[in-house]
BALOBA-1460 file (C-alpha; in Angstrom, 3 decimals):
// residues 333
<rec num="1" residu="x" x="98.426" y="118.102" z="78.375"/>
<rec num="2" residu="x" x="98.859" y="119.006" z="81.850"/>
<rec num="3" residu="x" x="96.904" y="118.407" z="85.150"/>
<rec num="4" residu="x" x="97.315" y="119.899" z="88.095"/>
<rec num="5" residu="x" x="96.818" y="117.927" z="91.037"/>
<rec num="6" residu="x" x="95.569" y="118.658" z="94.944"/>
<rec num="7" residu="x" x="95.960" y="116.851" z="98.122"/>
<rec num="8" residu="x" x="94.889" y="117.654" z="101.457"/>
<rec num="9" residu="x" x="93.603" y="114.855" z="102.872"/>
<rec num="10" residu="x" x="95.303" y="114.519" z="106.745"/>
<rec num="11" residu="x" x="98.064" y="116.934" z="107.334"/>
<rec num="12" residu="x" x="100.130" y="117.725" z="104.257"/>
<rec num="13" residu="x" x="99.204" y="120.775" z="101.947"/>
<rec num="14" residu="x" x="100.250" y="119.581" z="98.188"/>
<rec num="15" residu="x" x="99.967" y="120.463" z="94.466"/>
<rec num="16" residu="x" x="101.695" y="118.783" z="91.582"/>
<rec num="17" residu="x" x="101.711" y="119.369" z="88.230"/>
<rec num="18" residu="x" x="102.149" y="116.362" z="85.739"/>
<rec num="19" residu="x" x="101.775" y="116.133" z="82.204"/>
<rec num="20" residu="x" x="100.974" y="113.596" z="79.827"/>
<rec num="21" residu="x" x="103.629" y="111.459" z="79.161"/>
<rec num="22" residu="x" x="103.618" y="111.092" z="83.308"/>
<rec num="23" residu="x" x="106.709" y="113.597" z="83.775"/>
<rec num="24" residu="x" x="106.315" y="115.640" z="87.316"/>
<rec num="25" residu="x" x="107.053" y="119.441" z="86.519"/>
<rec num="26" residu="x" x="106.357" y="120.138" z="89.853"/>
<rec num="27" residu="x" x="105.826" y="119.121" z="93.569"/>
<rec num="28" residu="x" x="105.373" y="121.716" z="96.234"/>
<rec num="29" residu="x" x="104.334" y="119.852" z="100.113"/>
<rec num="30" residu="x" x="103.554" y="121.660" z="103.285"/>
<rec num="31" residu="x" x="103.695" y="119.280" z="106.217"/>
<rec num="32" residu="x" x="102.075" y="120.003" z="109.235"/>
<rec num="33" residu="x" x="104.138" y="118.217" z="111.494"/>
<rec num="34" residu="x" x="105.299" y="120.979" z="113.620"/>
<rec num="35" residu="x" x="101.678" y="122.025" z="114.393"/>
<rec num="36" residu="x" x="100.778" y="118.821" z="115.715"/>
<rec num="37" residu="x" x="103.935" y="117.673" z="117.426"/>
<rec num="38" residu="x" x="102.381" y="119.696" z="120.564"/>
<rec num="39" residu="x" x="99.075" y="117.073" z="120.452"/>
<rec num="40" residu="x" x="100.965" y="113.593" z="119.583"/>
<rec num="41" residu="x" x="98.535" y="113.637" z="116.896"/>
<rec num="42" residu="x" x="96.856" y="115.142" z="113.927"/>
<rec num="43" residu="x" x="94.527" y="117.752" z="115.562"/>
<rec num="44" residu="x" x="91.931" y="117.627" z="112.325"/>
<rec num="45" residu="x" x="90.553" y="121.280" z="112.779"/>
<rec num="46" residu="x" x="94.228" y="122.277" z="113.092"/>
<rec num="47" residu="x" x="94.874" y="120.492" z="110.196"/>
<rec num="48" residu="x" x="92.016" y="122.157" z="108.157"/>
<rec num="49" residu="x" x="92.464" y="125.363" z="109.135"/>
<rec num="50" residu="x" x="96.451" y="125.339" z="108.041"/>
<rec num="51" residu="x" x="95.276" y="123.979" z="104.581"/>
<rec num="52" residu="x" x="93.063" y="127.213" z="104.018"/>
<rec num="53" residu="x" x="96.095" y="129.021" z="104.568"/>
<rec num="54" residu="x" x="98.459" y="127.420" z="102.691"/>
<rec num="55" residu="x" x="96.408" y="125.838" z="99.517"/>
<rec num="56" residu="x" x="96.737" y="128.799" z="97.660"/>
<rec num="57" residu="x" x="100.608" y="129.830" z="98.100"/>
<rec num="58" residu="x" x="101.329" y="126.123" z="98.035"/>
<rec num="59" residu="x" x="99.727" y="126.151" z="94.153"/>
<rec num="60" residu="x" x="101.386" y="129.403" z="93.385"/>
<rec num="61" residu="x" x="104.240" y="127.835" z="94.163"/>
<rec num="62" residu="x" x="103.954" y="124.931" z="92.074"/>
<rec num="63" residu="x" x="103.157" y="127.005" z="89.246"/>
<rec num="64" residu="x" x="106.414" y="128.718" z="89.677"/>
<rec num="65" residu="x" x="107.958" y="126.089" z="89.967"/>
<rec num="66" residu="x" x="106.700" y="124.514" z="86.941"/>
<rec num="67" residu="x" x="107.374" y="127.822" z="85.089"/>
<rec num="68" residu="x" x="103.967" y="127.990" z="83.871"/>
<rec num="69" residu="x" x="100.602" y="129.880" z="84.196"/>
<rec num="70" residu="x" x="97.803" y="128.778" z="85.831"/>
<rec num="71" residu="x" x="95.711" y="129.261" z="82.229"/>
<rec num="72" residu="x" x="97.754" y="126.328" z="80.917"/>
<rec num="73" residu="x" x="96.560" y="123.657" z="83.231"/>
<rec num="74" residu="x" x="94.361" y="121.704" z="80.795"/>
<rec num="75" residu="x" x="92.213" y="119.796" z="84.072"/>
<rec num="76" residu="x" x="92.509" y="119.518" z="87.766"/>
<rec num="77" residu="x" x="92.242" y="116.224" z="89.897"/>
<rec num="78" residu="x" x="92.033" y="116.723" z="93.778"/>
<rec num="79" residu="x" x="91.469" y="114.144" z="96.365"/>
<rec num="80" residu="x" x="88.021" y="113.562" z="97.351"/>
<rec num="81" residu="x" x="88.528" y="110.805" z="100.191"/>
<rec num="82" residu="x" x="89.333" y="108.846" z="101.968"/>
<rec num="83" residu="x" x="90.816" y="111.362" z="104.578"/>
<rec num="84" residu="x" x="90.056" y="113.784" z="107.312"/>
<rec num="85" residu="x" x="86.288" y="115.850" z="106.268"/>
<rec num="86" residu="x" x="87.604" y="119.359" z="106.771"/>
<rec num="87" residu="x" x="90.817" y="119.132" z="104.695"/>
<rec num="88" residu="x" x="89.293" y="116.819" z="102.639"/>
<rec num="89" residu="x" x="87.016" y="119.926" z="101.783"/>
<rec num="90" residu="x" x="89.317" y="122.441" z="101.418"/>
<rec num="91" residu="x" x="90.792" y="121.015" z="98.231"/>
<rec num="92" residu="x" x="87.710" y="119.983" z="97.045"/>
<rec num="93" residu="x" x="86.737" y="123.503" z="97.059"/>
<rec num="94" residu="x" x="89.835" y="125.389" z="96.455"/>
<rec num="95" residu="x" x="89.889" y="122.660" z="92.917"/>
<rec num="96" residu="x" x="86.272" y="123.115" z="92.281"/>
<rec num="97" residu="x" x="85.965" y="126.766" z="92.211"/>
<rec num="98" residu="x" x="89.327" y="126.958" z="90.270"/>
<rec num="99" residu="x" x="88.362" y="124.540" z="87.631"/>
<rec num="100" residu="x" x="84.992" y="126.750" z="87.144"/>
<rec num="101" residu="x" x="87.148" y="129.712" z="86.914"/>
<rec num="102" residu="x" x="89.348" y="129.055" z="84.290"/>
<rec num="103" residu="x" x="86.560" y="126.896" z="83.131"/>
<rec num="104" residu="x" x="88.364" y="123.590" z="82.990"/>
<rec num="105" residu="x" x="87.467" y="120.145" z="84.103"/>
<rec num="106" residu="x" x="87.869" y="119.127" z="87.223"/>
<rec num="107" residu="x" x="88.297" y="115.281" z="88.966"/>
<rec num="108" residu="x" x="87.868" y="114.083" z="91.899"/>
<rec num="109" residu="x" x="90.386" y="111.012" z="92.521"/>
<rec num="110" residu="x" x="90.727" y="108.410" z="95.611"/>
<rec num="111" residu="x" x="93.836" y="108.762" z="97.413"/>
<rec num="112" residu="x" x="94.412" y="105.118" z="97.496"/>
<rec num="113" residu="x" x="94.582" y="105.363" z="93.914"/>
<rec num="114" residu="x" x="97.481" y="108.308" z="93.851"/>
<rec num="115" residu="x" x="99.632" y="106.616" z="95.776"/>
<rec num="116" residu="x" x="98.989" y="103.699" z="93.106"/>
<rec num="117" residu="x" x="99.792" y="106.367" z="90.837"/>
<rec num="118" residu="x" x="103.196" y="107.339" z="92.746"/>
<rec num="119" residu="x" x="104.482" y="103.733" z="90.936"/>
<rec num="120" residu="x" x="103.330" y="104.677" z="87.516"/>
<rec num="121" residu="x" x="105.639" y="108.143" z="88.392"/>
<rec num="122" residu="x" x="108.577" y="105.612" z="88.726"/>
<rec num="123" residu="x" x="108.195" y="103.871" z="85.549"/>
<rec num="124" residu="x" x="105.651" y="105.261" z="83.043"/>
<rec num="125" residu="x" x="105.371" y="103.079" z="81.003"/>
<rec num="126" residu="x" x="103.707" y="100.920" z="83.673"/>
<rec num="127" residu="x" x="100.571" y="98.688" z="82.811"/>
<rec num="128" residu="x" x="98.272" y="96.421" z="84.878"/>
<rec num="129" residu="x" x="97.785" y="93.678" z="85.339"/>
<rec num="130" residu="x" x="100.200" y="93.889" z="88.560"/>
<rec num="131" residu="x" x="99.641" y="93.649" z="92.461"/>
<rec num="132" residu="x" x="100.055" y="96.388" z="94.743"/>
<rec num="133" residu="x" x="101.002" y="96.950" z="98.546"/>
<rec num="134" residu="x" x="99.597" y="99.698" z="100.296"/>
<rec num="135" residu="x" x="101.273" y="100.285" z="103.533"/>
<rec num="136" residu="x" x="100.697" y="103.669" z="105.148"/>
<rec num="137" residu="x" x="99.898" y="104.401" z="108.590"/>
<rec num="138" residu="x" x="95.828" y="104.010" z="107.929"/>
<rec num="139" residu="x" x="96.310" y="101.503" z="105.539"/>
<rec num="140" residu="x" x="98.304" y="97.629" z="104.727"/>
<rec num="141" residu="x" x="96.329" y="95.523" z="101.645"/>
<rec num="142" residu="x" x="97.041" y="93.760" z="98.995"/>
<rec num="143" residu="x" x="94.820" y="94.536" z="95.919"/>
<rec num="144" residu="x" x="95.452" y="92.910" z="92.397"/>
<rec num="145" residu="x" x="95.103" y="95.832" z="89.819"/>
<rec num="146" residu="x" x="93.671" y="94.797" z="86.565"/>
<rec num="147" residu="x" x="93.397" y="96.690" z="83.113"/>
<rec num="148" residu="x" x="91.240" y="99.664" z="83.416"/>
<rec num="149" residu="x" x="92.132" y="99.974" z="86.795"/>
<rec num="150" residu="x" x="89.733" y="97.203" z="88.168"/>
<rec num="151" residu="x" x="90.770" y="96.155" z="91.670"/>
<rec num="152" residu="x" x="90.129" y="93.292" z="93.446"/>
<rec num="153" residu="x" x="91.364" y="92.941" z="97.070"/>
<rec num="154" residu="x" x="93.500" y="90.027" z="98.127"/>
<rec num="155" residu="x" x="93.941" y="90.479" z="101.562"/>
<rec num="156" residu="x" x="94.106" y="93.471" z="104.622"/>
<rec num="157" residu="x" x="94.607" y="94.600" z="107.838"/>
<rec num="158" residu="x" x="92.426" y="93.055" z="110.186"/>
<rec num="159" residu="x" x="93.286" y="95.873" z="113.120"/>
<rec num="160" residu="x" x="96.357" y="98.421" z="113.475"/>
<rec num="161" residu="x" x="98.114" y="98.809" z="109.527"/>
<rec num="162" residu="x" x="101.738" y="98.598" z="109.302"/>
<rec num="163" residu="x" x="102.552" y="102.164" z="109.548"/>
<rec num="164" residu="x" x="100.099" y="102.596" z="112.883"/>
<rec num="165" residu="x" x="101.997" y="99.941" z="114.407"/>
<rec num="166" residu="x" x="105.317" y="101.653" z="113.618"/>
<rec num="167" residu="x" x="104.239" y="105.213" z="115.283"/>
<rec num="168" residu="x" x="102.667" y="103.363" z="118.034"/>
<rec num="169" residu="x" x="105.459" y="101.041" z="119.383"/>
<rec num="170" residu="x" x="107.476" y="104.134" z="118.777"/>
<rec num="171" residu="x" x="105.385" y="106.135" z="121.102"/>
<rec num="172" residu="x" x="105.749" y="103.352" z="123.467"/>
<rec num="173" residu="x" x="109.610" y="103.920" z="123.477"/>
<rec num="174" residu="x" x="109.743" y="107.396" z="123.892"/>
<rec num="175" residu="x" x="110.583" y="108.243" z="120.201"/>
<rec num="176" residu="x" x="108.706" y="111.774" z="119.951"/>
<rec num="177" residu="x" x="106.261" y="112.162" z="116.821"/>
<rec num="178" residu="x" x="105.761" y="111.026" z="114.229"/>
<rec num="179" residu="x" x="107.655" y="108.171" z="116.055"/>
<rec num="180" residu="x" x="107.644" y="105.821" z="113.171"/>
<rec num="181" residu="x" x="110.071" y="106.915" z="111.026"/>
<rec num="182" residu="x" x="112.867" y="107.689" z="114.056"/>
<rec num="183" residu="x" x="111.956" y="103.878" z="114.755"/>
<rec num="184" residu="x" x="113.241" y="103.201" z="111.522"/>
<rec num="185" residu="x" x="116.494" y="105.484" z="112.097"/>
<rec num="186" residu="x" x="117.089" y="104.089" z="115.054"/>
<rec num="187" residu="x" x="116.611" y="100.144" z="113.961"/>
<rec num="188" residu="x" x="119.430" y="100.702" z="111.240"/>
<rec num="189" residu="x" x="122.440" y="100.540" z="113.801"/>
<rec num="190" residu="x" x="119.867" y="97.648" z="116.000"/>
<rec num="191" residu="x" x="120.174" y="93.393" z="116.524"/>
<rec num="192" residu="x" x="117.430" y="92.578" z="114.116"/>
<rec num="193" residu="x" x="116.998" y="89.223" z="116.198"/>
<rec num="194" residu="x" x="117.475" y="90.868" z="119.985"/>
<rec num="195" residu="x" x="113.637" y="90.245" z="120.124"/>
<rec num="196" residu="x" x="111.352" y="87.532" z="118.487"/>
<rec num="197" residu="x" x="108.451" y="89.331" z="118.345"/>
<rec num="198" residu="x" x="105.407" y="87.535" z="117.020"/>
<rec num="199" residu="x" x="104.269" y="87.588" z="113.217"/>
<rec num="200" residu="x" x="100.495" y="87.044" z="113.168"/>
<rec num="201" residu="x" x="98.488" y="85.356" z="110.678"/>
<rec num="202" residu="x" x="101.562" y="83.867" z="109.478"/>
<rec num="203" residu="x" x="100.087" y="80.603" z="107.623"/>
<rec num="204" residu="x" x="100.336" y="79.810" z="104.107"/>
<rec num="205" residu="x" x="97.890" y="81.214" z="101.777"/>
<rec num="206" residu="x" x="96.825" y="83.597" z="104.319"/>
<rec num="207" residu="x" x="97.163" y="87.263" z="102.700"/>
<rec num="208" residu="x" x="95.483" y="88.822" z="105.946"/>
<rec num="209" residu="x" x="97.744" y="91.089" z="108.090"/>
<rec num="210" residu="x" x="97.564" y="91.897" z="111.857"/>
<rec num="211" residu="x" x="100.079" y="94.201" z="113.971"/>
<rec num="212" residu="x" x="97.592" y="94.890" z="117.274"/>
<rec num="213" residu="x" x="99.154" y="91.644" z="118.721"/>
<rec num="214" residu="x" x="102.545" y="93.171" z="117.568"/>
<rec num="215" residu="x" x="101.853" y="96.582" z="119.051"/>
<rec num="216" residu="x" x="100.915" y="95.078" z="122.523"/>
<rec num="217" residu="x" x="103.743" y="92.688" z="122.410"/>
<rec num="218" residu="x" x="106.366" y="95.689" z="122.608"/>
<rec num="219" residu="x" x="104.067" y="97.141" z="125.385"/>
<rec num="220" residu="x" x="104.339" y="93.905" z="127.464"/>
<rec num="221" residu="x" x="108.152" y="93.653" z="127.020"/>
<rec num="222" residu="x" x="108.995" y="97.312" z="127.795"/>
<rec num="223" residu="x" x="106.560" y="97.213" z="130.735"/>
<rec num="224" residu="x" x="108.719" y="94.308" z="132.398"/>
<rec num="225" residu="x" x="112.595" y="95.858" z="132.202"/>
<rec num="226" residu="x" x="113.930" y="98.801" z="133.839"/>
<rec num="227" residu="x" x="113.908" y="101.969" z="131.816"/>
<rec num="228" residu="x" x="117.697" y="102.285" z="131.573"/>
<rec num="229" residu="x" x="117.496" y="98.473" z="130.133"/>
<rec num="230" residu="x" x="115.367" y="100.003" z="127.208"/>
<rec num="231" residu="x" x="117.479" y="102.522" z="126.949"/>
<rec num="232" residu="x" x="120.378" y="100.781" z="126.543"/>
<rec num="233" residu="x" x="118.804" y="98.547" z="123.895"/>
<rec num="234" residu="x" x="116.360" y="100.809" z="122.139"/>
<rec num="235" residu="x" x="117.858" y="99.994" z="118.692"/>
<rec num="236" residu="x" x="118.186" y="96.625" z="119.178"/>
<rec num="237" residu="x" x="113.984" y="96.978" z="119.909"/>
<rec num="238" residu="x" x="113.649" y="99.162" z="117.065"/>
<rec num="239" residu="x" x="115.563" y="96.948" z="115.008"/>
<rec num="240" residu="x" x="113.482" y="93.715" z="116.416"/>
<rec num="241" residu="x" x="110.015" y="95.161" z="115.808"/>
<rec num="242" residu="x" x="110.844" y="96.607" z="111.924"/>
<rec num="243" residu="x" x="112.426" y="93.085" z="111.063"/>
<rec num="244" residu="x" x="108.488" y="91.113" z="112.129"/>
<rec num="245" residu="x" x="106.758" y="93.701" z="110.080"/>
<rec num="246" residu="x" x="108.358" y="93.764" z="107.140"/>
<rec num="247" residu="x" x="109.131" y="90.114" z="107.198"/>
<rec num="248" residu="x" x="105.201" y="89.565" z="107.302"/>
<rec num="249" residu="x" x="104.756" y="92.374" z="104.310"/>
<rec num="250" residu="x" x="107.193" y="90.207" z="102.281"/>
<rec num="251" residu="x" x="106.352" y="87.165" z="102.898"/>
<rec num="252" residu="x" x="102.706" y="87.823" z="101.825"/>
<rec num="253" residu="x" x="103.777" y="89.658" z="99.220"/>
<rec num="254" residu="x" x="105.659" y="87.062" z="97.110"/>
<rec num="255" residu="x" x="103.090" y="84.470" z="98.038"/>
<rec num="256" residu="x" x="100.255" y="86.649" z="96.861"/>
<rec num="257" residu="x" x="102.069" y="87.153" z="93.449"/>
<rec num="258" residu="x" x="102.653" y="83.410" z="93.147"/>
<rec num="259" residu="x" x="98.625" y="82.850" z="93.252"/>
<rec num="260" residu="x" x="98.070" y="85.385" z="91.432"/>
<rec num="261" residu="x" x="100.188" y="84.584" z="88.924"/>
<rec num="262" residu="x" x="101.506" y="88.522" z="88.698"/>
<rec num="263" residu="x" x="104.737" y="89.225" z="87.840"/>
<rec num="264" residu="x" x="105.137" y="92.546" z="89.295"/>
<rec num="265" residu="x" x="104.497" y="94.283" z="92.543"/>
<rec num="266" residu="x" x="104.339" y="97.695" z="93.141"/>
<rec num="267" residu="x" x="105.040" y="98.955" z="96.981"/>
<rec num="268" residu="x" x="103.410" y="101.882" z="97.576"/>
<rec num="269" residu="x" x="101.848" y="104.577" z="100.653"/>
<rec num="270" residu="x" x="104.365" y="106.195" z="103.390"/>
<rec num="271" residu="x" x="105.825" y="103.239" z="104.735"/>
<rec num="272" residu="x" x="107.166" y="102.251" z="101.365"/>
<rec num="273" residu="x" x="109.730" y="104.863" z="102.179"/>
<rec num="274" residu="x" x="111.375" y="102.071" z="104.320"/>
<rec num="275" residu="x" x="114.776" y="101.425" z="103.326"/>
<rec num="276" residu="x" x="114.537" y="97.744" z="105.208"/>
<rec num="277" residu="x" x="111.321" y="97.371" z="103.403"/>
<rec num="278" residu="x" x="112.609" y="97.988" z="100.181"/>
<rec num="279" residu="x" x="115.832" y="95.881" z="100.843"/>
<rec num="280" residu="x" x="114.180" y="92.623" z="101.291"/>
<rec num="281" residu="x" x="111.323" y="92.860" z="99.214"/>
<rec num="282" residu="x" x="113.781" y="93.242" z="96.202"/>
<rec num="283" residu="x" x="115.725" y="90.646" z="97.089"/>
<rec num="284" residu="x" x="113.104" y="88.524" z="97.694"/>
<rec num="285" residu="x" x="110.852" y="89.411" z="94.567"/>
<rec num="286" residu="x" x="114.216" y="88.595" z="92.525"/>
<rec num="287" residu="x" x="114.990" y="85.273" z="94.005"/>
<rec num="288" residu="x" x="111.979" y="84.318" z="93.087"/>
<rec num="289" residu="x" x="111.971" y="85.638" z="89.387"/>
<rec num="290" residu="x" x="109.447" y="88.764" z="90.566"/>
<rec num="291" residu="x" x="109.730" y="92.648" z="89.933"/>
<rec num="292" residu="x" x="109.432" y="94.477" z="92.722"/>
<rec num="293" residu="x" x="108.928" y="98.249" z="92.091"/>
<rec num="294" residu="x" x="108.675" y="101.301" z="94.774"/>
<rec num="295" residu="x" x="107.978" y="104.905" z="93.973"/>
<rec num="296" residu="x" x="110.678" y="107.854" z="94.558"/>
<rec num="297" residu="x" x="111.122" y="108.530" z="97.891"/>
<rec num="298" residu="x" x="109.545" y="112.066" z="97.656"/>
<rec num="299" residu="x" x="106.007" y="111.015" z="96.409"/>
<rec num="300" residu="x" x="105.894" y="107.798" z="98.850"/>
<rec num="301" residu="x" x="104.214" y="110.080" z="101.346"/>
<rec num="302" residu="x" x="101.072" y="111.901" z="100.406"/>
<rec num="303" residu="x" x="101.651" y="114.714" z="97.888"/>
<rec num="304" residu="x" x="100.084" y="116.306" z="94.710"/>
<rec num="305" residu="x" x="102.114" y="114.694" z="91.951"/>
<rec num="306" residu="x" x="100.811" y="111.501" z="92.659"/>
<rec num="307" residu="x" x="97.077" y="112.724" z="92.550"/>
<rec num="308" residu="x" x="97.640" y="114.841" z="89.565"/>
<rec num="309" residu="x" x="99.263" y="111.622" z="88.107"/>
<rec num="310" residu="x" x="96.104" y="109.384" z="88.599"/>
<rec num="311" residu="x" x="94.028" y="111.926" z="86.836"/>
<rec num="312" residu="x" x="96.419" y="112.314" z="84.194"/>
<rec num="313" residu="x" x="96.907" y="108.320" z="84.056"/>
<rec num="314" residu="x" x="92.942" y="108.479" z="83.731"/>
<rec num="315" residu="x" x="92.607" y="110.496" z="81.061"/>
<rec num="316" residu="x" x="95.446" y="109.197" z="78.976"/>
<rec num="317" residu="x" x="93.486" y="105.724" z="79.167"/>
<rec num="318" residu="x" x="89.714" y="107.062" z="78.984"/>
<rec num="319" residu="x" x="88.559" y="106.897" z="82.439"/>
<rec num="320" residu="x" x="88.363" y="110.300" z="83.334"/>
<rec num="321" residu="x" x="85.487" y="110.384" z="86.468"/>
<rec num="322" residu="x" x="83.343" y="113.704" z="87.159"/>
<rec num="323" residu="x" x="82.319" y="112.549" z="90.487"/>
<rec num="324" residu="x" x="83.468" y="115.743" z="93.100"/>
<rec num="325" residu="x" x="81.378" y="114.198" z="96.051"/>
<rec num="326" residu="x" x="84.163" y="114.113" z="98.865"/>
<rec num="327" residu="x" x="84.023" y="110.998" z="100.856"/>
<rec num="328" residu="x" x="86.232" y="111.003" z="104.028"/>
<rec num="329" residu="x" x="85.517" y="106.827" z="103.967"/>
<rec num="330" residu="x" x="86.110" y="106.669" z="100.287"/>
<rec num="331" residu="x" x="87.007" y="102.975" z="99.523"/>
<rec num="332" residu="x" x="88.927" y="101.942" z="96.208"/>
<rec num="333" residu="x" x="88.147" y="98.224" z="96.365"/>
């Protein structure tokens, strides 16, 4: 069996194809980035616009890729929320009026839930119950997955997620867009202890997150040197700012696991990309007898293997859905 699988749901054209032993055949991503660059930002009728003219070249593509003809896709899955409305509906559309073509089913998935999925890519043999970090740059929470996918949520972002803090203190120093991930460049060569920047919510049995205070911190410290002092020590900053949030992320992490009694953690959404991240959770989820587990870089960010991989993971455990209503505030918990 084989499902193909759409996302378009901010700024990154995508189809995968996956089949049903959780193998990725294909993964063919347009990123936007160069269109929005200009703005700072993800301009979303920009955004929508580029995925009407790519969705169908990008599938082609994929199908090349893949070796295979469209006719053999046995279902489609496309994201359906949460996301920007206009690119949300473009795949929604593009899969809808496919599936009715070739007169196959069609799914409409949460994108929280792909990049659950990206994990289940990385080892397929994979089974709940488990805990899972998302940390992207619209989202940071903690959710205990159950069997049958039931979710219960152990703790958020009360403001700015993890990844919105990184592009925003970025943007503060000058780092061009996105700025998060040339923060992280840049931190790799940086003092990790130049600056003690604050770690909020930081008690005990708190699995809450806040970076706002973290965000305006940086402001407040660049605002009282000279520019040519930040200059000088813009690694060391970068290097300051990515130690506090991923020491929070961890710490939380392996504390949520010990109450929930989980033995594995899966790290998933853009930021998991980190390679500080994924450094120190590992060693910390081993010291203390956990299994930490993060997807392949390439399906970290959003892309349509990992949305063609929660339909497939669906299916292959009887939970297809035939809801197609796109919701750009789509919750999963």
């Amino acid at each position: 069996m084989i499902t193909l699988g759409i996302e378009t749901s901010c700024d990154e054209t995508s189809c995968g194809l996956v089949n049903d032993r959780l193998q990725v055949l294909a993964n063919q991503v347009y990123s936007q980035i160069p269109l929005h660059t200009p703005y700072g930002g993800v301009v979303p009728e920009i955004a929508a616009r580029s995925h009407l003219e790519k969705i169908d070249p990008i599938v082609r593509a994929a199908l090349a890729e893949a070796a295979l003809d469209i006719a053999q896709m046995d279902q489609i899955a496309f994201t359906r929320g949460p996301g920007l409305l206009g690119p949300l509906l473009v795949g929604a559309s593009f899969a809808r009026a496919l599936g009715r073509s070739l007169g196959k089913p069609v799914m409409g998935v949460n994108h929280l839930e792909g990049h659950l999925a990206s994990a289940f890519l990385a080892d397929p043999g994979l089974e709940p119950p488990l805990l899972c970090l998302i940390v992207s740059g619209g989202h940071t929470e903690l959710v205990r997955v159950g069997e049958g996918l039931q979710y219960v949520l152990i703790g958020k972002t009360r403001d700015d997620a993890a990844g919105e803090c990184f592009d925003k203190c970025g943007k503060i120093l000058g780092l061009g867009y996105p700025a998060g991930p040339i923060l992280s460049q840049r931190a790799e060569s940086g003092n990790r202890r130049f600056v003690d920047f604050p770690r909020a919510l930081d008690q005990r049995d708190n699995f809450e997150f806040s970076f706002s205070g973290l965000k305006s911190s940086m402001l407040r410290y660049v605002e009282t040197q000279t520019p040519d002092f930040i200059s000088a020590h813009e690694a060391d900053l970068c290097a300051s700012l990515e130690t506090a949030i991923v020491e929070i992320l961890v710490k939380k992490s392996i504390q949520a696991l010990r109450s929930e009694r989980l033995e594995t953690l899966v790290v998933v959404g853009g930021v998991s990309a980190n390679s500080y991240l994924r450094a120190r959770m590992d060693a910390e989820a081993k010291k203390h007898g956990f299994r930490a587990l993060f997807p392949d870089r390439k399906y970290s960010g959003d892309n349509g293997a990992m949305i063609a991989a929660i339909g497939q993971w669906r299916c292959n455990h009887g939970l297809s859905t035939a809801d197609l209503e796109v919701r750009p505030s789509l919750r999963w918990v």
